[in-house]
Backbone of each chain as ProteinMPNN parsed JSONL, in Angstrom:
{"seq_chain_A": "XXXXXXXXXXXXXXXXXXXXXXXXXXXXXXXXXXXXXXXXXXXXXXXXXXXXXXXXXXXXXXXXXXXXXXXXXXXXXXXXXXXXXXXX", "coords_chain_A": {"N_chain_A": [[72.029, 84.193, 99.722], [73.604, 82.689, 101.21], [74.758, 79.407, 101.045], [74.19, 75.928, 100.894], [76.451, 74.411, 100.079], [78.655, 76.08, 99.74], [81.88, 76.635, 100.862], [83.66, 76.428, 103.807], [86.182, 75.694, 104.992], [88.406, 76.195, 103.01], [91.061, 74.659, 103.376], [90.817, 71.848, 103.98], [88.508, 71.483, 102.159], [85.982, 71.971, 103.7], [82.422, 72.313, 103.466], [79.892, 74.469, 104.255], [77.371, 73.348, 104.778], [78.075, 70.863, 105.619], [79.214, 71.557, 108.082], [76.65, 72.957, 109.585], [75.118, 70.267, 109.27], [76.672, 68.809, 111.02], [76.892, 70.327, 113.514], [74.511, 70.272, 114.053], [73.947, 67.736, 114.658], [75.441, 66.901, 116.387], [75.493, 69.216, 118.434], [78.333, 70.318, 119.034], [81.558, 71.546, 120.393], [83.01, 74.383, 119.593], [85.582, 73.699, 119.074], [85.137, 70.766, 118.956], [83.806, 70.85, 116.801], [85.98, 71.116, 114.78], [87.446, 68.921, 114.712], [85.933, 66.92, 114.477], [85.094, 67.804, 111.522], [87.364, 68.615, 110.546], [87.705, 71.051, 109.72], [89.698, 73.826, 109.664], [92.119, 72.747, 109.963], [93.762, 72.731, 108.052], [96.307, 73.593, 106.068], [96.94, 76.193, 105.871], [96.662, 76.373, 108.73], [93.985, 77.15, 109.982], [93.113, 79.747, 109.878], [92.086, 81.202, 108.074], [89.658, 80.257, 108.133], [89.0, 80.552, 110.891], [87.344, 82.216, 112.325], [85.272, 82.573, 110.663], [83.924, 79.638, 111.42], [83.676, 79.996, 114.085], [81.724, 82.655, 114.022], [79.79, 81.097, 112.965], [79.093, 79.185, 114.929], [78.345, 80.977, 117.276], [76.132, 82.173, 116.009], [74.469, 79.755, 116.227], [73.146, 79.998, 118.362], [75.631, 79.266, 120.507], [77.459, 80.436, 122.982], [80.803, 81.284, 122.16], [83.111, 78.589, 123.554], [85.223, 79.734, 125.937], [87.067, 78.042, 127.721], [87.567, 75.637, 126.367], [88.946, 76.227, 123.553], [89.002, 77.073, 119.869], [91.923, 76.157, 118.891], [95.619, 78.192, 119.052], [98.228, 76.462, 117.384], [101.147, 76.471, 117.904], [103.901, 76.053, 115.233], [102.927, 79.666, 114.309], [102.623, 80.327, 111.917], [102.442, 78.206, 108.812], [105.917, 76.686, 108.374], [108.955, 75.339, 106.671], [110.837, 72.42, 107.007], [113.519, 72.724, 106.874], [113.757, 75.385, 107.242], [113.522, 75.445, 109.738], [115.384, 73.746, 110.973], [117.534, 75.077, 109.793], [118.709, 75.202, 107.473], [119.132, 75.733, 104.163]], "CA_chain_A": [[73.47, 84.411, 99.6], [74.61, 81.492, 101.828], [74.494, 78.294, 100.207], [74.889, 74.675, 101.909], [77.878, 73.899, 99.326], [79.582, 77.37, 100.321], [83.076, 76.055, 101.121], [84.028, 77.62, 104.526], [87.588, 75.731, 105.211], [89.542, 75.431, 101.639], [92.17, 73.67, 102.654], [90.216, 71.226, 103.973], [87.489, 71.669, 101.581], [84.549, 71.534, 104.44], [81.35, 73.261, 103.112], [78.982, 75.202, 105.441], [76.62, 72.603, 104.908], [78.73, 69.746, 106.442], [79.728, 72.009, 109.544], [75.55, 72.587, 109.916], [75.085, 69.555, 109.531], [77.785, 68.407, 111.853], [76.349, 70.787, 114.536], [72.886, 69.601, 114.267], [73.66, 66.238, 114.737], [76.565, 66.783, 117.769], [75.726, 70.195, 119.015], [79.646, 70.608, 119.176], [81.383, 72.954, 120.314], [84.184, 74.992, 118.155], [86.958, 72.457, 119.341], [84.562, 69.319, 118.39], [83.294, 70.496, 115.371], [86.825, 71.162, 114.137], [87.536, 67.572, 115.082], [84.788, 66.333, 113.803], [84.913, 67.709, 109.864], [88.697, 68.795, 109.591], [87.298, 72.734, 109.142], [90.419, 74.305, 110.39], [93.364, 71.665, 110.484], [94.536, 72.685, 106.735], [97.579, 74.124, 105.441], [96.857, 77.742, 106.475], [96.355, 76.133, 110.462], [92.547, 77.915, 110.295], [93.691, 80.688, 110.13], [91.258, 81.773, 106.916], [88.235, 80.184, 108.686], [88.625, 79.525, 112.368], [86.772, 83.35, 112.445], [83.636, 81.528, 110.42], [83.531, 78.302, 112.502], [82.823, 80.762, 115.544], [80.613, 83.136, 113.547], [78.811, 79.906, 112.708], [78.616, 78.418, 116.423], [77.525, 82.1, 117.8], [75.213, 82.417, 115.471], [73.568, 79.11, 116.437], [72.869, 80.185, 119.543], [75.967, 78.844, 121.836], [78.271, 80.977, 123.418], [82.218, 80.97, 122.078], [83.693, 78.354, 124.929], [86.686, 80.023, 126.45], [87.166, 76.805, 128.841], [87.94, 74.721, 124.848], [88.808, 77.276, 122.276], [89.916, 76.99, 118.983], [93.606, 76.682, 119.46], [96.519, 78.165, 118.592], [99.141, 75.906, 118.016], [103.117, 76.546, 117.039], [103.743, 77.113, 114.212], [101.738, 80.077, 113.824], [102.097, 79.799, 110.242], [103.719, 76.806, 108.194], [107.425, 76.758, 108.014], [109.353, 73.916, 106.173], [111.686, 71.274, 108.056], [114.207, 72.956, 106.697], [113.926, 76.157, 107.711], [113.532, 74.935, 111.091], [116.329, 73.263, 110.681], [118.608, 76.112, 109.223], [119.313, 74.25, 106.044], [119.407, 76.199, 102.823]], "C_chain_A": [[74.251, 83.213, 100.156], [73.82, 80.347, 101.41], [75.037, 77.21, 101.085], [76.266, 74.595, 101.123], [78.856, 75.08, 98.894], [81.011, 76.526, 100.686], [83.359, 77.005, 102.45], [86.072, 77.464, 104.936], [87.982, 75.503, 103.573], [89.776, 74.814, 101.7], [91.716, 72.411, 102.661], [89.165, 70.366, 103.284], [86.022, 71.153, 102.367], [83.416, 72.937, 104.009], [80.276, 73.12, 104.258], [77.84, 74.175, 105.723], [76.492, 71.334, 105.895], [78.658, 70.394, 107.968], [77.937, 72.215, 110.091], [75.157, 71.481, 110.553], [75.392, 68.811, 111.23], [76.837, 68.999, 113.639], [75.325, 70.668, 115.319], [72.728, 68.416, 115.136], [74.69, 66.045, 116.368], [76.356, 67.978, 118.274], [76.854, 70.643, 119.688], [79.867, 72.135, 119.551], [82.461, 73.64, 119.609], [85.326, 73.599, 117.991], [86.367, 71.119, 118.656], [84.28, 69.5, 117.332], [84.211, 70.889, 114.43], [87.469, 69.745, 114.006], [86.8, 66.917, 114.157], [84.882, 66.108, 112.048], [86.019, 67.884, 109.591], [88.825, 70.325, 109.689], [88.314, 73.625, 110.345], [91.883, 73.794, 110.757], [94.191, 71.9, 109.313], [96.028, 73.317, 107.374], [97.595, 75.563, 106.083], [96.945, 77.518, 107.941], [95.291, 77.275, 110.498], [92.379, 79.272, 110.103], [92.72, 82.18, 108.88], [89.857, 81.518, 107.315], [87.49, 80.241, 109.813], [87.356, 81.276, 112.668], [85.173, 82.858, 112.261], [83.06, 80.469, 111.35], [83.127, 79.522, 113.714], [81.659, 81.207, 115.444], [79.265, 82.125, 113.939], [77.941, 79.477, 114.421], [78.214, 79.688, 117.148], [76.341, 82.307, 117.517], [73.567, 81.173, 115.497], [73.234, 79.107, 117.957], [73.697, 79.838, 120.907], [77.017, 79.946, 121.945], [79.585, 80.412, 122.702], [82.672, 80.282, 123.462], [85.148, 78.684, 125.167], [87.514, 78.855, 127.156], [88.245, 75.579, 127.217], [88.005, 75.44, 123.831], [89.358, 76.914, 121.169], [91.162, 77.373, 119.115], [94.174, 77.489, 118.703], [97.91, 77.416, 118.158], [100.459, 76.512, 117.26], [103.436, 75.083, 115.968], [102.807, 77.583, 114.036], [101.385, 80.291, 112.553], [102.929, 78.893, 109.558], [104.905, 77.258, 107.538], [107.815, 75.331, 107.615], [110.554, 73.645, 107.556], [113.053, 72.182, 107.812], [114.947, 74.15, 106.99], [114.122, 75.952, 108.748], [115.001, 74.788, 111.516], [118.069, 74.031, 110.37], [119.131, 75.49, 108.639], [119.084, 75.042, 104.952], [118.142, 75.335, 101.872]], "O_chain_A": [[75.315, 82.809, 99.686], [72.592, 80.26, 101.394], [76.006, 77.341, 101.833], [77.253, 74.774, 101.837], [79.643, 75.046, 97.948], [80.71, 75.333, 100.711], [83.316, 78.225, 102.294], [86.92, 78.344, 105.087], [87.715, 74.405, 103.086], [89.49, 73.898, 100.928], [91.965, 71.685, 101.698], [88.879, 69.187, 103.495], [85.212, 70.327, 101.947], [83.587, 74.141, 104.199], [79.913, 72.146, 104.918], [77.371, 74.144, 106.86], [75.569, 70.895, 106.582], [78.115, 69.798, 108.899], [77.753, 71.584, 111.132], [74.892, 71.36, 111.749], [74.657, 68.47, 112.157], [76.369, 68.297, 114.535], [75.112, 70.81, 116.524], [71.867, 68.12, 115.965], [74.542, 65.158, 117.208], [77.377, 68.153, 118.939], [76.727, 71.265, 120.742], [79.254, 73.19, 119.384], [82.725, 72.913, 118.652], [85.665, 72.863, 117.064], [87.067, 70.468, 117.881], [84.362, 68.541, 116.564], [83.787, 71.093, 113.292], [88.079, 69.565, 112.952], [87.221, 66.424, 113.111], [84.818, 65.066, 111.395], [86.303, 67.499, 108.456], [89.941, 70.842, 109.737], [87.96, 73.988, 111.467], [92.629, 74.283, 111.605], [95.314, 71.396, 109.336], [96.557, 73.444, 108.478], [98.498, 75.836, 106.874], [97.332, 78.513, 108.554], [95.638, 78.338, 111.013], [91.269, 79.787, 110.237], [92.731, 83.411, 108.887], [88.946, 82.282, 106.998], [86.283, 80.13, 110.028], [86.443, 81.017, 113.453], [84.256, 82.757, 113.075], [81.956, 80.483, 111.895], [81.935, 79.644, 113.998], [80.683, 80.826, 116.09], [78.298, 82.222, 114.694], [76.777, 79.489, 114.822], [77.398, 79.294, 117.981], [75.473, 82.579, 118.346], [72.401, 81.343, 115.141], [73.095, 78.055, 118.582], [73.2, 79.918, 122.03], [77.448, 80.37, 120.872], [79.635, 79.189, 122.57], [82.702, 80.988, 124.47], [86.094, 78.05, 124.698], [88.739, 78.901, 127.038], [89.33, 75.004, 127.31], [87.057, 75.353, 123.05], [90.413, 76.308, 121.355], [91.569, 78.506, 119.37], [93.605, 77.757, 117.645], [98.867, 77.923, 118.742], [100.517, 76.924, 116.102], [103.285, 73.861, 115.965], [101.792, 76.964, 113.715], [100.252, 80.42, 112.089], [104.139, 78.873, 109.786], [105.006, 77.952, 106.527], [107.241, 74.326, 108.037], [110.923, 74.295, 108.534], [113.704, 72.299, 108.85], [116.172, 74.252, 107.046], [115.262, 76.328, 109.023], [115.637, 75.554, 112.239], [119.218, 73.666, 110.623], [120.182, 75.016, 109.072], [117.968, 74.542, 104.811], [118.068, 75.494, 100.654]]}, "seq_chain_B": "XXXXXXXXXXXXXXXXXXXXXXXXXXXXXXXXXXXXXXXXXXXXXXXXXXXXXXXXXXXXXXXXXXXXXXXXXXXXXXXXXXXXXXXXXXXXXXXXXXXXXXXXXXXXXXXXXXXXXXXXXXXXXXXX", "coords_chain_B": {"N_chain_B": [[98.014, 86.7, 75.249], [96.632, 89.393, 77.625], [96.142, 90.868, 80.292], [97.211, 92.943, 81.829], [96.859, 96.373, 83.217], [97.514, 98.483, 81.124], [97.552, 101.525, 80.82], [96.451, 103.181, 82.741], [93.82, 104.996, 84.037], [93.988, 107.039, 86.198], [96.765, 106.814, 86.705], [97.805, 106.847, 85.033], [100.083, 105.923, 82.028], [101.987, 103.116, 82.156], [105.27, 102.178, 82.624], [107.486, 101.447, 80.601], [108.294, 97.964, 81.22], [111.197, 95.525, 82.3], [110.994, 92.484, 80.444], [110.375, 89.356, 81.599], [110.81, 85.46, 81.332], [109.243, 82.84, 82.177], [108.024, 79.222, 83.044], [105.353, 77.163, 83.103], [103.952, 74.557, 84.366], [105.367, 73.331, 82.481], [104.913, 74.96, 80.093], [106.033, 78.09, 78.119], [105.402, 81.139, 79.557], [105.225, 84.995, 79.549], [106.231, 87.463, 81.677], [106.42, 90.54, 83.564], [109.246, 92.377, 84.985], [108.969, 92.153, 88.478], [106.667, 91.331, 88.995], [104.339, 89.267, 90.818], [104.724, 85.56, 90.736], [101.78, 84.629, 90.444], [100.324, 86.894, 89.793], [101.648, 87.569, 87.627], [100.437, 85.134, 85.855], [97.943, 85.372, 85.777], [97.395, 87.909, 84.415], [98.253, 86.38, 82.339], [95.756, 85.288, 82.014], [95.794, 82.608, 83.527], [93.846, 81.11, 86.324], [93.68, 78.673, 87.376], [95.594, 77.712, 89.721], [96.281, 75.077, 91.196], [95.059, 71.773, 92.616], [92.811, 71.076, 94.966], [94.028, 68.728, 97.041], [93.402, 66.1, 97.313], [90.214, 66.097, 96.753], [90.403, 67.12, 93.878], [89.231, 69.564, 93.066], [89.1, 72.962, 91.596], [92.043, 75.4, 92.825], [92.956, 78.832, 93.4], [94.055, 81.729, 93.027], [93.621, 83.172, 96.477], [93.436, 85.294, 99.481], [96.272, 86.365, 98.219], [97.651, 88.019, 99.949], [99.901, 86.341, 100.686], [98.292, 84.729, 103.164], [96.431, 82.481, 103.384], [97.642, 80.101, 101.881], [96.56, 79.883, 100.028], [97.394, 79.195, 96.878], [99.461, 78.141, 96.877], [102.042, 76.208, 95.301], [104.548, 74.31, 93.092], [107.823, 75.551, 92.933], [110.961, 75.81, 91.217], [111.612, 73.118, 92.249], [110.824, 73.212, 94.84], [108.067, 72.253, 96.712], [105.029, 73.744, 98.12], [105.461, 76.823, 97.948], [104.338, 79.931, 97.819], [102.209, 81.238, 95.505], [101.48, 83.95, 95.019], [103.359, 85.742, 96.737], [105.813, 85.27, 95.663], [108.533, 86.791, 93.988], [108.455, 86.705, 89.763], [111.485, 85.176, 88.369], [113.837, 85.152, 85.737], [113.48, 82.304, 83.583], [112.568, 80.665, 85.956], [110.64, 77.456, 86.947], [107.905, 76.792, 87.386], [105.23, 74.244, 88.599], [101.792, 73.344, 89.096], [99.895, 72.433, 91.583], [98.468, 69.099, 91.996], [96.316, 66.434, 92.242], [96.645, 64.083, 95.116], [97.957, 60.704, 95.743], [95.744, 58.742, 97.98], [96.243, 56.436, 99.558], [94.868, 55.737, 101.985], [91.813, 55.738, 102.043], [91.479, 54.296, 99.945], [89.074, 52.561, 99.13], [85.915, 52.913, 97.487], [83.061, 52.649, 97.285], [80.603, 52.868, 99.922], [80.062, 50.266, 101.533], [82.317, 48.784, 100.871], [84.098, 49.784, 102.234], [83.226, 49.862, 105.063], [83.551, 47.021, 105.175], [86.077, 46.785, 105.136], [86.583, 48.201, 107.445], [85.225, 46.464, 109.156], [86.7, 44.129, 109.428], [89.166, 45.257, 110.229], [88.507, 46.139, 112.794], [88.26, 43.656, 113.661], [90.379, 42.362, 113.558], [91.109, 43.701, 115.633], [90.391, 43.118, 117.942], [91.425, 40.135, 118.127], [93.714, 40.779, 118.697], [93.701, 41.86, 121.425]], "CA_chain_B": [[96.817, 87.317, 76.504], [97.699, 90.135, 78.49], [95.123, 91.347, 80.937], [97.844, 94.08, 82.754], [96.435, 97.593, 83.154], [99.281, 99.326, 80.904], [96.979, 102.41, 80.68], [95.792, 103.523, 83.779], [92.611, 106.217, 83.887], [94.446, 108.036, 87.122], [97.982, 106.614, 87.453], [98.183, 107.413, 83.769], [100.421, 104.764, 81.095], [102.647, 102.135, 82.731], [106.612, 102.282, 82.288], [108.212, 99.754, 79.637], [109.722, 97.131, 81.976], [111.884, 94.346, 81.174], [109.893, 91.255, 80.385], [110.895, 88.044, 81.903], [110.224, 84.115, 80.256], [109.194, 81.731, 82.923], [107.3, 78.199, 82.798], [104.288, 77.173, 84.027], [103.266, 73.782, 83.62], [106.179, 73.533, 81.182], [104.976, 75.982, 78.934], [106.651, 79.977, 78.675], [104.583, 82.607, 79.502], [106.013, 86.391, 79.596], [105.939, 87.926, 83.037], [106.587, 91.952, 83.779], [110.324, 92.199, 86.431], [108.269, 92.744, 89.16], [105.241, 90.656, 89.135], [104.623, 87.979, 91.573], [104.09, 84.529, 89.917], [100.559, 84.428, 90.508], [100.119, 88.16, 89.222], [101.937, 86.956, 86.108], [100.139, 83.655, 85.359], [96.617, 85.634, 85.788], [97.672, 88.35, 83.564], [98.193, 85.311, 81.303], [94.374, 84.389, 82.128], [95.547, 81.369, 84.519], [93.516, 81.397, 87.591], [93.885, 77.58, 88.795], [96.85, 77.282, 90.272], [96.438, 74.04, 91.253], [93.52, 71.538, 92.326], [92.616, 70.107, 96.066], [95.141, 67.495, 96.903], [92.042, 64.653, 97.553], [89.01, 65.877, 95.92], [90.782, 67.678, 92.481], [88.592, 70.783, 92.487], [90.524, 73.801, 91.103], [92.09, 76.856, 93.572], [93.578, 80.017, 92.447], [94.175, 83.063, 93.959], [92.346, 83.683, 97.755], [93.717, 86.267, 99.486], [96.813, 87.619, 97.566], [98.766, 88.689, 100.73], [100.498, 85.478, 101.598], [97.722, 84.515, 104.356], [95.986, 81.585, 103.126], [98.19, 79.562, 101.561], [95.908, 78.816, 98.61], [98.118, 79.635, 95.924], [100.876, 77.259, 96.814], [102.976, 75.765, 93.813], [106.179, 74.255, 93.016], [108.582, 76.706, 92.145], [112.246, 75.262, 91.237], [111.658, 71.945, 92.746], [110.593, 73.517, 96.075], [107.194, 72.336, 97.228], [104.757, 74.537, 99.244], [105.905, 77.707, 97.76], [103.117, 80.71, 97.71], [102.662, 82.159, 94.291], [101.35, 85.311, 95.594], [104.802, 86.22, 97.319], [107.101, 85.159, 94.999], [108.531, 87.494, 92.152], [109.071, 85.616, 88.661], [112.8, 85.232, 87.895], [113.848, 85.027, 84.606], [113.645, 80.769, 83.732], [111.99, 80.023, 86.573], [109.659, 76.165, 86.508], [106.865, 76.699, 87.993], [104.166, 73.636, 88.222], [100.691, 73.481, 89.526], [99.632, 71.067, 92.485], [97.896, 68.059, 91.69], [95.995, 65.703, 93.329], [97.682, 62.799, 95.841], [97.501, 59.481, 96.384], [95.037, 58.516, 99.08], [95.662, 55.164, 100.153], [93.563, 54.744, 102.955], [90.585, 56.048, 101.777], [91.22, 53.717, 98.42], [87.741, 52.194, 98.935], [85.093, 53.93, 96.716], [81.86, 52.686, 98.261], [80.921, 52.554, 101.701], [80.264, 48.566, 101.522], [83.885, 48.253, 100.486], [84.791, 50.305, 103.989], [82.337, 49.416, 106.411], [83.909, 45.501, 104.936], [87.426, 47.049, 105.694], [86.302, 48.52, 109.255], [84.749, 45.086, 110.429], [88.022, 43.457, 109.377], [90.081, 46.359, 111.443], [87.461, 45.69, 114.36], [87.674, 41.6, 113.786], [91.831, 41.522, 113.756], [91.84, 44.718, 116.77], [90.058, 42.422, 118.828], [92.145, 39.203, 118.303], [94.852, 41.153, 118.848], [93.681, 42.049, 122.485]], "C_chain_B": [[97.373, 87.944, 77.464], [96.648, 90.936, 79.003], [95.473, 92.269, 82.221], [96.929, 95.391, 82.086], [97.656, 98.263, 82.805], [98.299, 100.749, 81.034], [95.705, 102.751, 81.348], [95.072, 104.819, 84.018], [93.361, 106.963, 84.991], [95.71, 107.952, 87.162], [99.104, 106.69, 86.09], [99.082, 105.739, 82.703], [101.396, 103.827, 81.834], [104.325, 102.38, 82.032], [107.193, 101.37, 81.565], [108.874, 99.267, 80.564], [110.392, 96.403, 81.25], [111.102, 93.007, 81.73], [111.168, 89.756, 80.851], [109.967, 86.755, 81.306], [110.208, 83.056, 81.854], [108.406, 80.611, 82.447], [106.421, 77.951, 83.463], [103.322, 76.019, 83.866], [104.215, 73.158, 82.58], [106.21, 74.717, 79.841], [105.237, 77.537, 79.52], [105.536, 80.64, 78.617], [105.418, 83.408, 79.784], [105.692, 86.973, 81.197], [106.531, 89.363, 82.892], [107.662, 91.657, 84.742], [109.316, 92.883, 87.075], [107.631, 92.565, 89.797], [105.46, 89.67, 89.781], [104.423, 86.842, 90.726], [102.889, 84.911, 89.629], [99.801, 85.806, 89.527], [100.654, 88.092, 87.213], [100.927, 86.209, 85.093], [98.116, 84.675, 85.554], [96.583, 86.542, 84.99], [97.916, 87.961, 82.071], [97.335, 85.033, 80.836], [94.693, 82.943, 82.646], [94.964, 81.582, 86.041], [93.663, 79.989, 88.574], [95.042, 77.45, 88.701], [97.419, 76.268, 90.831], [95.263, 73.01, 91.713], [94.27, 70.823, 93.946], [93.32, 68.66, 95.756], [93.898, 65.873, 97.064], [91.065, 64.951, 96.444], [89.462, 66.479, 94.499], [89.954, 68.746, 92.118], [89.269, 71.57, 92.638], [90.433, 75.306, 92.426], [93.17, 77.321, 92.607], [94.072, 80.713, 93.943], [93.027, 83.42, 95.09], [92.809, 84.894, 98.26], [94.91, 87.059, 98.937], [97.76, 88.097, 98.426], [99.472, 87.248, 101.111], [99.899, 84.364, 103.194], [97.043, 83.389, 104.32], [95.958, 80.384, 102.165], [97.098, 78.64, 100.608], [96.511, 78.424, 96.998], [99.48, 78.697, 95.98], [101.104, 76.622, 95.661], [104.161, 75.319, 93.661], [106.738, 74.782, 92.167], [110.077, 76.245, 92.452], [112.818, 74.396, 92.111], [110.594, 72.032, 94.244], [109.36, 73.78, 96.012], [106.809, 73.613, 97.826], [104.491, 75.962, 99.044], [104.164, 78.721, 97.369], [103.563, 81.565, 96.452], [102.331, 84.018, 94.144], [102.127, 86.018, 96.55], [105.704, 85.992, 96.869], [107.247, 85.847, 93.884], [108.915, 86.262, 91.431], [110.337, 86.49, 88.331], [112.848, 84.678, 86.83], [114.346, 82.91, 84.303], [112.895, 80.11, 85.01], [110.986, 79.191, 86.174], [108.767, 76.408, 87.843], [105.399, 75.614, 87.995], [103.26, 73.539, 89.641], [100.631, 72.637, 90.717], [98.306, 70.263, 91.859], [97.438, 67.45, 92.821], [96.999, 64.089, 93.789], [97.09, 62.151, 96.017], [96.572, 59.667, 97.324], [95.153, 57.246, 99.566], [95.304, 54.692, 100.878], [92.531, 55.11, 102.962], [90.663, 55.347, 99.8], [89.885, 53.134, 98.393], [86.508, 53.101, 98.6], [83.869, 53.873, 97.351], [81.983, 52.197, 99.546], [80.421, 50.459, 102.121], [81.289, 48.164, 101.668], [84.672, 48.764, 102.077], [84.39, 50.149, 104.604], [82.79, 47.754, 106.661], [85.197, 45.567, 105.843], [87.251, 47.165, 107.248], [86.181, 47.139, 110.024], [86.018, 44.437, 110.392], [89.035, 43.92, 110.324], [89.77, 46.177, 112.045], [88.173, 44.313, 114.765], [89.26, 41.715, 114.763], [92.355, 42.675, 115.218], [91.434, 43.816, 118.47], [90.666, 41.312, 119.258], [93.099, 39.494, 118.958], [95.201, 41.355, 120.58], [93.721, 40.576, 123.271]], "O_chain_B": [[98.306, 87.512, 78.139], [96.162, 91.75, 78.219], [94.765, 92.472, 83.208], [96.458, 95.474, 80.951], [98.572, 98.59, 83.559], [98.806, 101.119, 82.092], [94.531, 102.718, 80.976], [95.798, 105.794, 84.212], [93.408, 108.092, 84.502], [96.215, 108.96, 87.658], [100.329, 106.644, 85.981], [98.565, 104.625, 82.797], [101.474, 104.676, 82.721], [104.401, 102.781, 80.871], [107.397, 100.303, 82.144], [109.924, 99.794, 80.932], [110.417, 96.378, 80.02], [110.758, 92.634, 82.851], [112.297, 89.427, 80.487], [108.804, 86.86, 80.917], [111.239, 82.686, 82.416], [107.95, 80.832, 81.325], [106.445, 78.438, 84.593], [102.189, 76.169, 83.408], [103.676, 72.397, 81.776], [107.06, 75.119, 79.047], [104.946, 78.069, 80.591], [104.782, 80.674, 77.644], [106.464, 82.982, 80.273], [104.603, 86.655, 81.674], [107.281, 89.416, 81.918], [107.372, 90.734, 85.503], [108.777, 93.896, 86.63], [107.503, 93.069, 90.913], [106.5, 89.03, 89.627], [103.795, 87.183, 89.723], [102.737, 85.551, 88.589], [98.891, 85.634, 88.717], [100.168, 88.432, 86.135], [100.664, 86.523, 83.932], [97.172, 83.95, 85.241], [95.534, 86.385, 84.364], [97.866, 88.638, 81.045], [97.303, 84.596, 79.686], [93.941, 82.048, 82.261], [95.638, 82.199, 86.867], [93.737, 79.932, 89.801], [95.597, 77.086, 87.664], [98.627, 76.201, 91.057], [94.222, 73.345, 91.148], [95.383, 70.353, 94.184], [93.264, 67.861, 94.822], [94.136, 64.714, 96.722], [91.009, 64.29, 95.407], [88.544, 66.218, 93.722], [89.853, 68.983, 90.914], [90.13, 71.493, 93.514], [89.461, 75.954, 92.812], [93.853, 76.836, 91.705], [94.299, 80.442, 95.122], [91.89, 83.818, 94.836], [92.627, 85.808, 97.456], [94.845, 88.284, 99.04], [98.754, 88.618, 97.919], [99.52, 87.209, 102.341], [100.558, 83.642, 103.943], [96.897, 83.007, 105.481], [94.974, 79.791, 101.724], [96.874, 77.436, 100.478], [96.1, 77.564, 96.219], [100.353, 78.67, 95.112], [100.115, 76.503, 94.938], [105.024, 76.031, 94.174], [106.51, 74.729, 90.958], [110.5, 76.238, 93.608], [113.914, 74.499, 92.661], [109.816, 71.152, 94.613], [108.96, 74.857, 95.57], [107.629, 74.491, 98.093], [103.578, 76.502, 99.669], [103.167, 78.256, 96.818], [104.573, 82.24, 96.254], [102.797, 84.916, 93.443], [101.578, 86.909, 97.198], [106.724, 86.383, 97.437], [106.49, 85.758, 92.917], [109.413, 85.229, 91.878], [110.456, 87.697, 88.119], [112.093, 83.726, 86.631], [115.352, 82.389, 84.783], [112.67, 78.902, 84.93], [110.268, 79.597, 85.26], [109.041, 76.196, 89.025], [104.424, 76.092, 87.415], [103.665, 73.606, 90.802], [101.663, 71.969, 90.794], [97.333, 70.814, 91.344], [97.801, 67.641, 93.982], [97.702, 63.346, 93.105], [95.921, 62.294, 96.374], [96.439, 60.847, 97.649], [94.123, 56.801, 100.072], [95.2, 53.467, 100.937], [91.957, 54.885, 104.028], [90.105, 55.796, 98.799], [89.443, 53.271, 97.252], [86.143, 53.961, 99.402], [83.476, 54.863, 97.968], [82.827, 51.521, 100.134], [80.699, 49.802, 103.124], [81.507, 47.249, 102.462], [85.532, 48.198, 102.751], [85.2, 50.192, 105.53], [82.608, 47.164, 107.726], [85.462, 44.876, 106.827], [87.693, 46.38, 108.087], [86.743, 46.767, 111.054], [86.468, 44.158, 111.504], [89.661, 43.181, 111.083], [90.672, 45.699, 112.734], [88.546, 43.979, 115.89], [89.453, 41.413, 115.941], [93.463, 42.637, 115.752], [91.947, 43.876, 119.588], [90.693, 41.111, 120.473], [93.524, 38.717, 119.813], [96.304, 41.171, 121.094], [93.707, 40.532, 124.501]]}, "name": "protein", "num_of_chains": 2, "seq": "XXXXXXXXXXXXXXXXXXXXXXXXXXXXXXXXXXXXXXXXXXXXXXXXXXXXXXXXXXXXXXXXXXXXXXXXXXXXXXXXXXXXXXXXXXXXXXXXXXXXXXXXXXXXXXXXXXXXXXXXXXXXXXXXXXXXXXXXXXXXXXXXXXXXXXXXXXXXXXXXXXXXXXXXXXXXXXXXXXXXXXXXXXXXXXXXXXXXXXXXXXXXXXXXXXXXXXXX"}
């Protein structure tokens, strides 16, 4: 069922393979291996994958680090300049 | 091509609405008052909605509620716009996203960028 060329971020377009990869080679930890490939920095702000990227890094045996977590940052979801702004 | 459920096995036949003419791409398709873009334009049989802004492979519809802004589109000039939250208004221009420039990843093989890098290296060093 899971395939290396699985896509896990869209917007990004990083496939499961890369973030493997990625992990293999840097035993990162959520924060680095979002760094690292992009998987999580799109348009949505992670928000469709940052759930997977953990899955992923749990599942390879490291603990979620609370100490460096996948952030949140403001905006929690993308607003234009304009809105911001209160411009029409 | 019209791939709406007018004749629903439990919820029974669908109500005549009034049909709206939008664009999509330039060309009219018919939309139901009601229907979000995206719900329209797939009812049409369009599912890419536009293609990865770098690599040009095609997205559509992901989740449908507004949450993963895959569906974005320009809708009456205005970038960004999610076609799975917007109803179609009657005339509305709706076009696809395309792919963008890249110009700093214009080098195709890695010879041509590893050339660029040493050059970035050579002139970061002079510079110090």
């Amino acid at each position: 069922m899971f395939t290396q060329d699985m896509v896990i971020c869209r917007c990004e377009e990083v496939s499961l393979g890369k973030l493997m990869q990625t992990f293999a080679a840097h035993g990162c930890s959520a924060r680095e291996l979002k760094l690292r490939t992009r998987a999580g920095m799109g348009t949505c702000g992670g928000r469709t994958c940052r759930s997977l990227i953990l899955a992923l890094l749990q599942e390879s045996g490291q603990e979620p680090s609370h100490a460096v977590p996948l952030g949140y940052q403001p905006p929690v979801r993308p607003v234009s300049f304009s809105l911001l702004g209160g411009r029409e | 091509m019209d791939r709406r459920i007018l004749n629903h096995p439990v919820l029974g036949p669908s109500a005549p609405g009034k049909t709206l003419t939008f664009h999509f791409d330039g060309k009219p398709y018919t939309a139901m008052q009601g229907e979000t873009v995206a719900a329209a334009l797939l009812a049409n049989g369009i599912r890419r909605l536009r293609v990865h802004e770098e690599s040009g492979s095609p997205r559509g519809l992901y989740c449908n509620i507004g949450h993963c802004f895959e569906c974005r589109v320009t809708i009456d000039d205005q970038p960004g716009v999610r076609a799975c939250l917007t109803l179609v208004k009657e005339g509305m221009k709706v076009f696809s996203g395309k792919v963008l420039p890249a110009p700093l990843k214009q080098a195709k093989s890695p010879d041509a960028s590893e050339k660029q890098n040493s050059h970035f290296i050579a002139e970061r060093a002079e510079s110090r």
